[in-house]
C-alpha positions in Angstrom: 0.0 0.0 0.0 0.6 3.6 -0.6 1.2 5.0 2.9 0.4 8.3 3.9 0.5 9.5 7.1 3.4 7.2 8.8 4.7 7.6 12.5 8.3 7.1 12.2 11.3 6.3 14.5 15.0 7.7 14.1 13.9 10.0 10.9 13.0 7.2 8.4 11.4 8.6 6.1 9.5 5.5 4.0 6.5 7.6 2.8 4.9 6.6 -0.3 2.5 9.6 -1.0 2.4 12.7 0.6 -0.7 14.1 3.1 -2.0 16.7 0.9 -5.5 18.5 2.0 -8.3 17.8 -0.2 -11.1 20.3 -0.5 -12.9 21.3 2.3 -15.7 18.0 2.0 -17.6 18.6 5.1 -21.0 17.8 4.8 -24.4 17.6 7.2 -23.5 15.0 9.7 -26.9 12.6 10.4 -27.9 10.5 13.3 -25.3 7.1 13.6 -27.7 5.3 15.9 -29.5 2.2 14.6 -33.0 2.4 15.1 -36.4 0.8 13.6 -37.2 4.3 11.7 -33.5 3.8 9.5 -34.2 2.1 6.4 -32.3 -1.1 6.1 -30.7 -2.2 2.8 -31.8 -5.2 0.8 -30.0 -7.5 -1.7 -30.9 -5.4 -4.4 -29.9 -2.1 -2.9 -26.5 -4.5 -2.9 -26.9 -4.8 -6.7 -27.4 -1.1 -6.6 -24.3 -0.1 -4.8 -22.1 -2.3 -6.8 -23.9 -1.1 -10.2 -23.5 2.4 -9.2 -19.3 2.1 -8.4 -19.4 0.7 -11.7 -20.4 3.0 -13.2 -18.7 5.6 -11.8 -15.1 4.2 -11.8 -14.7 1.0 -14.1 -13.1 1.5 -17.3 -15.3 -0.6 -19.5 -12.5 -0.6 -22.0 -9.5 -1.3 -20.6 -11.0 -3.7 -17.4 -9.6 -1.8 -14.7 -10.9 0.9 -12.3 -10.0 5.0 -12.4 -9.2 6.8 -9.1 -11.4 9.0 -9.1 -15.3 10.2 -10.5 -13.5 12.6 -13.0 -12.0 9.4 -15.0 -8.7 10.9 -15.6 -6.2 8.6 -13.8 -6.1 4.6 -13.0 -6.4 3.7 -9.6 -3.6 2.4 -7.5 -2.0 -0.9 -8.1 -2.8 -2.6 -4.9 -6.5 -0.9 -4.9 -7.3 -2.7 -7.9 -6.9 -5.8 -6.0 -9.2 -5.1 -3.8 -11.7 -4.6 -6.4 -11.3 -7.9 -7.8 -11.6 -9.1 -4.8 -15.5 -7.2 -4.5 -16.3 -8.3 -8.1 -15.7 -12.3 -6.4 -18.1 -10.9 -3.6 -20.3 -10.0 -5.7 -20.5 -13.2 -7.7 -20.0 -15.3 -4.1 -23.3 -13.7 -3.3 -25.4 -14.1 -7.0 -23.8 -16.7 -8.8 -24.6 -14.9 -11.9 -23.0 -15.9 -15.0 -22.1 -12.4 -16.0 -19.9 -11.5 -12.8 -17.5 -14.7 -14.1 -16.8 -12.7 -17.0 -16.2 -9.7 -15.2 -14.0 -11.3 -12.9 -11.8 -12.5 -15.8 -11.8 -9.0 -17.6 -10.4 -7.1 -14.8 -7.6 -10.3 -14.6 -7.2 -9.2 -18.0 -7.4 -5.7 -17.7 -4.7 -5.7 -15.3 -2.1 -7.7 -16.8 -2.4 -6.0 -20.0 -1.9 -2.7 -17.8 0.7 -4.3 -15.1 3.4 -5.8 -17.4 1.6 -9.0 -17.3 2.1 -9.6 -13.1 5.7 -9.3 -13.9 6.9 -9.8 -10.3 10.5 -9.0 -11.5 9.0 -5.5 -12.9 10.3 -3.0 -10.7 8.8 -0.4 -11.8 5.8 -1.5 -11.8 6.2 -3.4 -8.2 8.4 -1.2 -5.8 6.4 -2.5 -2.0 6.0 -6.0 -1.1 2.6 -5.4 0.2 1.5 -4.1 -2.7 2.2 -7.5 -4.7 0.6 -9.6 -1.8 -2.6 -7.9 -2.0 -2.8 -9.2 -5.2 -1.1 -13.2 -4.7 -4.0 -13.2 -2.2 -7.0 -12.0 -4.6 -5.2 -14.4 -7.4 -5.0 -17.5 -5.0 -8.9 -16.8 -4.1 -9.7 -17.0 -7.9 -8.5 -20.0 -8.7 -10.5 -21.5 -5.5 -13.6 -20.1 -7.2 -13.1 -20.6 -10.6 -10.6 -23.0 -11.3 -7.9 -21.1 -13.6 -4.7 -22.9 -13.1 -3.0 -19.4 -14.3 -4.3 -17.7 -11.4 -2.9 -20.1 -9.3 0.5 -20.1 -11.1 0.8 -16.3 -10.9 0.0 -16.5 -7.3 2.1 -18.6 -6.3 5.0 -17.3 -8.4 4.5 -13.7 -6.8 4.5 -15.2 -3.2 7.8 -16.9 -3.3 9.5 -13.0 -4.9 7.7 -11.6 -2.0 8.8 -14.3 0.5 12.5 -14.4 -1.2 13.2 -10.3 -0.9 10.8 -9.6 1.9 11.3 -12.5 5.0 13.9 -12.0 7.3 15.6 -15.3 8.1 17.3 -13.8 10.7 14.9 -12.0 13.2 11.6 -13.5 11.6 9.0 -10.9 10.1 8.2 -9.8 6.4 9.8 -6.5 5.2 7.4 -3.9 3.6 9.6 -2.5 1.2 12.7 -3.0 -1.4 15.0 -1.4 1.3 14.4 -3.1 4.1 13.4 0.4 6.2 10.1 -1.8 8.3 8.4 -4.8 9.2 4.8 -3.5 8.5 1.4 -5.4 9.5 0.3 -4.6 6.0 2.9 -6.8 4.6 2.6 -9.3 7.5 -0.9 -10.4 8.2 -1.7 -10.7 4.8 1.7 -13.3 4.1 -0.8 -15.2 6.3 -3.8 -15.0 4.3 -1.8 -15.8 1.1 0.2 -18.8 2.6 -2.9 -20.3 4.1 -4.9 -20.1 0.4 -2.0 -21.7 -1.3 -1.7 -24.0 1.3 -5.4 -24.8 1.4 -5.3 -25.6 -2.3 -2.0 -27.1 -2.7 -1.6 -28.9 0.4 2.2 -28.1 0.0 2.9 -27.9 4.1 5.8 -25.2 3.7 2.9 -22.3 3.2 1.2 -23.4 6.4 4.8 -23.2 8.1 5.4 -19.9 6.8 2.1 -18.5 7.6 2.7 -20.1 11.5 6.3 -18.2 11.5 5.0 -14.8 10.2 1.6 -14.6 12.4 3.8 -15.9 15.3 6.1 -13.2 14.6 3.4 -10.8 14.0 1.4 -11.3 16.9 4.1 -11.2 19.2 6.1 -7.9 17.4 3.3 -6.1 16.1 0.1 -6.6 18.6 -0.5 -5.7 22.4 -2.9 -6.9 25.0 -5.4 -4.5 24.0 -5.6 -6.3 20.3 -4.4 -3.2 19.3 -2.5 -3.7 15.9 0.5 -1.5 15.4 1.1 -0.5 11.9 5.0 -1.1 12.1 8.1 -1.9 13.8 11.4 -0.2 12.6 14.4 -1.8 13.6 14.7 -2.4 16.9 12.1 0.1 18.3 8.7 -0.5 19.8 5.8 -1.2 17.3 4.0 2.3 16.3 2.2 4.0 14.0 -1.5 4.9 13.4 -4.4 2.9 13.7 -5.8 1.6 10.6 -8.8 -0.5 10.1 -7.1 -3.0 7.3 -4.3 -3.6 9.6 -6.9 -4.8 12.3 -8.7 -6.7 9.5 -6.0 -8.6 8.4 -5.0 -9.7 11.8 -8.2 -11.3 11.9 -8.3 -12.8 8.7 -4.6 -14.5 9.7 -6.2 -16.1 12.7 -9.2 -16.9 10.8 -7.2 -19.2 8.3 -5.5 -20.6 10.8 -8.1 -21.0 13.4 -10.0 -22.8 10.1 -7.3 -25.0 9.8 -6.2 -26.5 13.2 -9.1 -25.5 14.6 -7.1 -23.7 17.9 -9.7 -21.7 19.8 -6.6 -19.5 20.8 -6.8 -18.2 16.7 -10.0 -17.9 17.2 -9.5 -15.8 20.6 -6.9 -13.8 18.9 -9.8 -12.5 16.0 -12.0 -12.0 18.2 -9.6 -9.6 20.5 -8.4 -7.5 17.3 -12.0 -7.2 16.3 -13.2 -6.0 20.0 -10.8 -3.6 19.8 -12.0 -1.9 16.7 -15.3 -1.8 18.1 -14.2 -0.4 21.1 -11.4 1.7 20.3 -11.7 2.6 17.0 -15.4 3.7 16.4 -17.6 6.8 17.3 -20.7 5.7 18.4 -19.9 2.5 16.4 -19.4 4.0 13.5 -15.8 3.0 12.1 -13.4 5.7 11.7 -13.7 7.9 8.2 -9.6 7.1 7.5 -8.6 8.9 4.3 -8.3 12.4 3.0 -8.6 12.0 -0.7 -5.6 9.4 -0.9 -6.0 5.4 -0.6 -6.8 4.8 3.1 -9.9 5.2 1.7 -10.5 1.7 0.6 -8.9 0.6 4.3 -12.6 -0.1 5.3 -13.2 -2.4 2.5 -10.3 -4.8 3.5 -11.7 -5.0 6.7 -15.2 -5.5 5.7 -13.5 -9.0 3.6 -12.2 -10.2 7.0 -14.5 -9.0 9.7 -17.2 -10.8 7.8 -15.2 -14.1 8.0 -14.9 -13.9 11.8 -18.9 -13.4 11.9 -19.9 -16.1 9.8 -16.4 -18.8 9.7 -16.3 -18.0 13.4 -19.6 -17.8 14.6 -19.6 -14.2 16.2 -22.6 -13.1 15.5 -22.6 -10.8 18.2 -20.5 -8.6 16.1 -23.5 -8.6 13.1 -25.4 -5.7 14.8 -22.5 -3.1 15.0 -21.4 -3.8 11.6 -25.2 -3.8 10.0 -24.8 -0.3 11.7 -22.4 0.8 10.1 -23.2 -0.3 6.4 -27.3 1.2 7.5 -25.5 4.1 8.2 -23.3 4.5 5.1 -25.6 3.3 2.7 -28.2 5.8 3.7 -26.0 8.8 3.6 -25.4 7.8 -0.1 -25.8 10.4 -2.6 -28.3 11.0 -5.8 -25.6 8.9 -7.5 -26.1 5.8 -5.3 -22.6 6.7 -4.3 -21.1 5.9 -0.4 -18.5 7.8 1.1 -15.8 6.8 3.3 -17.0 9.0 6.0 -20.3 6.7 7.1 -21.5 9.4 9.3 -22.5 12.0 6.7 -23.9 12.8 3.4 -21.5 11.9 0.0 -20.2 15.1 -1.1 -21.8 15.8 -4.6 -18.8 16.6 -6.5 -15.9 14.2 -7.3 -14.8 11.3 -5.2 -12.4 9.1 -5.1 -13.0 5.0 -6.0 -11.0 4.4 -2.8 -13.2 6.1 -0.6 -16.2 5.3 -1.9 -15.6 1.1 -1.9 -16.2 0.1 1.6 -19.5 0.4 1.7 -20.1 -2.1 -1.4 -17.7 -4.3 0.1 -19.7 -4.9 2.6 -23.3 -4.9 1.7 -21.6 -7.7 -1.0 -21.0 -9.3 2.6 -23.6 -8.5 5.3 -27.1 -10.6 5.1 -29.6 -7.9 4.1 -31.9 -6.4 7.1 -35.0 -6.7 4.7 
């Protein structure tokens, strides 16, 4: 990922994009508390949602998505990932013919745009994470469709990033080419990747690795809070801000492997992260807005992949209210564009917006059972 807004130790400076103001989007904030009188959303305000991000940022001719409402840029690398991985959701939840195809244009769409997932391409790849992000959406294809390329291509770009980014030495994935952090945005998600390639290969060195690095990860990178810190540097104490994904992808981690050996202590491990969000992160329950027109818009969306796995793999349905909250919430501040905002709490500005910030929402009604 792009990273924006980094707490740092000793001066390292291993900022991706800068923290520029946007303009002033502040809207009429609206009541955040769930009651009988808010209108719920159904599964076809879910076909709505995902029709109407479409439409506003897929490039119907070259299969990939634009930054922004304006259609003047493509959107980040790594975001596109996260797209594909909504387009799966979407055809997870409908099974309709057409979202197959769709699934295998944006493949397309990006490789023609990406050097053809050229791990070696350096210019196109410059962050481990970033390449990650996308060895897990290409391992979760295959398991839905079957394409032995995706599967090749994923597990290809998961031993580059596990030859240049694992320390042998001290344990922990790096983040970037130089070595500057071990990030939670690099780590977690080594877990999620090694656990689909393990879960469809059956090739025990991924489910080793993913045991080293959540080991590692837990023990380096969380506290007894469930906080998760965004980073270590060298030998200094975890830091950095909070970020939903980071939280999300604990959870997913311990969600793989709590599916797989069926530990309860994974499962208690999710299930701290996630109480910690709740508690910590949110303002009467509504998640934090994160983002201020740069990519830590579509933060929410990763979490809305895993969150939804500790709910329904996991069983916590105790969590289903808070997070029906907060997609009730977003989904009715939309705007006259069927358009959500990263900022669930009030109205989507009306002029151009970013594909980042306005994902999260479709992510998850793609996710949450309807309320009606």
């Amino acid at each position: 990922m792009k990273k924006t807004c980094y707490t740092l130790a000793l001066g390292v400076f291993i900022t991706i994009a800068s923290c520029s103001k946007g303009k002033d989007l502040t809207p009429t904030k609206t009541d955040t508390t769930e009651t009988n009188d808010v209108p719920g959303f159904s599964s076809a305000d879910a076909d709505l949602a995902y029709a109407a991000f479409n439409n506003a940022f897929y490039d119907t001719n070259n299969k990939l998505y634009f930054s922004t409402t304006k259609k003047d840029g493509v959107a980040a690398i790594w975001t596109q990932a996260i797209y594909w991985d909504m387009a799966m959701n979407v055809y997870e939840r409908t099974k309709a013919p057409a979202q197959l195809t769709r699934i295998a244009d944006i493949y397309q769409g990006n490789y023609n745009h990406y050097d053809g997932y050229n791990w070696n391409n350096t210019t196109v790849w410059f962050i481990y994470d970033d390449m990650m992000w996308w060895v897990i959406a290409l391992a979760r294809a295959n398991q839905l469709t079957g394409n032995a390329t995706y599967l090749e291509k994923a597990k290809s770009g998961f031993e580059r990033v596990w030859n240049g980014s694992y320390d042998p030495v001290n344990g922990g994935m790096f983040w970037d080419f130089r070595h500057s952090g071990k990030n939670a945005c690099i780590n977690f998600p080594t877990v999620i990747a090694a656990m689909k390639l393990y879960n469809i290969t059956k090739d025990v060195s991924y489910l080793d690795k993913a045991r080293s690095v959540y080991s590692w990860s837990k023990t380096n990178l969380v506290d007894a809070s469930g906080k998760v810190n965004d980073n270590k540097i060298g030998n200094n104490p975890a830091g950095g801000q909070d970020y939903t994904y980071n939280s999300g992808t604990a959870i997913g981690a311990a969600m793989a492997l709590y599916r797989q050996t069926n530990d309860a202590a994974y499962l208690n491990d999710a299930k701290l992260y996630a109480g910690y969000v709740k508690n910590n992160m949110c303002t009467n329950q509504i998640l934090p807005a994160e983002g201020d027109f740069n990519e830590q818009g579509v933060l929410k969306a990763i979490f809305a992949q895993y969150m939804m796995q500790l709910i329904n793999d996991g069983g916590q349905s105790q969590y289903l209210s808070w997070i029906r909250t907060n997609v009730i919430t977003g989904w009715n501040n939309r705007d006259s564009r069927n358009l959500t905002y990263r900022n669930y709490s009030v109205s989507t500005p009306s002029g151009d917006i970013q594909s980042y910030e306005a994902s999260s929402i479709v992510t998850f009604m793609q996710l949450v059972p309807p309320t009606k």
